[in-house]
N, C-alpha and C positions, 0 to 999 in steps of 0.2 A: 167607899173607903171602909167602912163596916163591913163586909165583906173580906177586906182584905185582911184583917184584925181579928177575925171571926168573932164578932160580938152583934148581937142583937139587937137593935135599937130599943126595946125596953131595958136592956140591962142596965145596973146601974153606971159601970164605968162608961159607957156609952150616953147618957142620960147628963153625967156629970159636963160632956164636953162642951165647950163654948165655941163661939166661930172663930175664936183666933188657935183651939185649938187643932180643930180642922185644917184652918189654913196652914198652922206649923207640918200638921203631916202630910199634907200634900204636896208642899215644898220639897220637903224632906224625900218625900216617894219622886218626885220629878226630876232632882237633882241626881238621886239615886240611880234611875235612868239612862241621864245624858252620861253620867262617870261610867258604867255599863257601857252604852254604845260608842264609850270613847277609847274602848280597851280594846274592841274589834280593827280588824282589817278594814281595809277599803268595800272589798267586798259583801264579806259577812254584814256589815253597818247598813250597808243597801238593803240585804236581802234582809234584815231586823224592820229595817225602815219600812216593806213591803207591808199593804195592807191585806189579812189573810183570811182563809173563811175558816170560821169559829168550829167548824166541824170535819173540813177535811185535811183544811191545810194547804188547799189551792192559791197559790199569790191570784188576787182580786187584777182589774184594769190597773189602777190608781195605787200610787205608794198616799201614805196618808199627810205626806207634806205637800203634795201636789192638789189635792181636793180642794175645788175652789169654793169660797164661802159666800151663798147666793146674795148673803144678805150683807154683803160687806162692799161699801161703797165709795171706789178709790178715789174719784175725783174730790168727793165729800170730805175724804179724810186729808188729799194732797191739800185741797181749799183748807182746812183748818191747821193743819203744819206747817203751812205759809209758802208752801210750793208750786207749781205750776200745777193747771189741769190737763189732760190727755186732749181731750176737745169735745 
């Protein structure tokens, strides 16, 4: 997120920030996003959505809503939601 702000992590206004300030901007930068991708088309929204290579701009296999998360475990999660499990 410093990065995005162009500040240093020694700097002082960087220095000054706490974690609820982070989290405000990250909010704020996520929200910012989805209003962006909600200005598009059907198509363009897809091809935004695409996961891209950082150097040429080749669309990758995978758009980045589709990658599945190894360590994420549905049954586990249905079991505590109070729903059924898969089997």
């Amino acid at each position: 997120m410093l990065k995005q702000f162009g500040a240093l992590p020694t700097e002082e206004r960087a220095r000054m920030m706490k974690g609820r300030d982070y989290l405000w901007c990250l909010t704020n930068i996520l929200l910012d996003r989805e209003e962006d991708l909600g200005r598009l088309c059907l198509g363009c929204r897809s091809r935004a959505l695409e996961e891209r290579c950082p150097v040429c701009g080749q669309a990758t296999r995978q758009r980045a809503e589709e990658r599945d998360n190894a360590a994420f475990d549905l049954d586990r999660f249905l079991e505590l939601k109070g729903g059924t499990q898969l089997a």
